[in-house]
N, C-alpha and C positions, 0 to 999 in steps of 0.2 A: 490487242490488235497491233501488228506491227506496220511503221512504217517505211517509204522509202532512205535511205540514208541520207542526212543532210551534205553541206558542204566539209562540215567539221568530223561529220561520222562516215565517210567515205570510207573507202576498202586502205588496211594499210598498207603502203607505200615504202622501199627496203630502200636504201643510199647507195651506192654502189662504193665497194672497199677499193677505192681508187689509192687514197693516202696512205692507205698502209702498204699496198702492193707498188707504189712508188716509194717510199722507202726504205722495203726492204730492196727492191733493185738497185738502189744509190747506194746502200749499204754494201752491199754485196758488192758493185762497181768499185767502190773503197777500199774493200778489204781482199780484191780480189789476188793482186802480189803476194801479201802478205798469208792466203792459202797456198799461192802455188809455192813460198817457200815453205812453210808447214808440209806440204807431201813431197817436195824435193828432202827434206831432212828434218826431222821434230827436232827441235829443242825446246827447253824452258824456257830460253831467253827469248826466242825467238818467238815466243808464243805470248809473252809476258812484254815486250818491247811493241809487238800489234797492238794489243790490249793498251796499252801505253800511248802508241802515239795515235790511235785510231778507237778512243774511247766511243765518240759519240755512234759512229757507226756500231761498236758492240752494244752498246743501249738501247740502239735500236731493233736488233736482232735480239735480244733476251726482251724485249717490249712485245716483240711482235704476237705473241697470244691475245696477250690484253686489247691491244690495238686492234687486232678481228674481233674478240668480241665485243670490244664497242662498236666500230663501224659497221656492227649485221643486225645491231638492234633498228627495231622498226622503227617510222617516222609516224606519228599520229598527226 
């Protein structure tokens, strides 16, 4: 016999991917010079001095899979 769901067995419940979708926007906001000079002109340097002086924003862009998939697992 089944019964109703308790408080703890309720329906699951998703998180909303707030913090990663706010990070990648900050990131992007960071990096976003240092795109428009990458399509005004490629260089190595210039792509390797981003990377350089705007690591943590690339960390967070090369994170951002892992980041959805933690933030879309469900909450029991």
């Amino acid at each position: 016999m089944s019964h109703p769901p308790g408080p703890s067995e309720g329906p699951l419940r998703h998180r909303l991917p707030l913090v990663p979708l706010l990070l990648l926007v900050l990131a992007l906001a960071d990096l976003r010079v240092e795109f428009q000079l990458l399509a005004d002109r490629f260089t190595f340097t210039t792509l390797l001095t981003g990377i350089r002086h705007h690591w943590l924003a690339v960390i967070v862009l090369v994170c951002q899979p892992s980041l959805w998939r933690q933030y879309r697992r469900p909450l029991r």
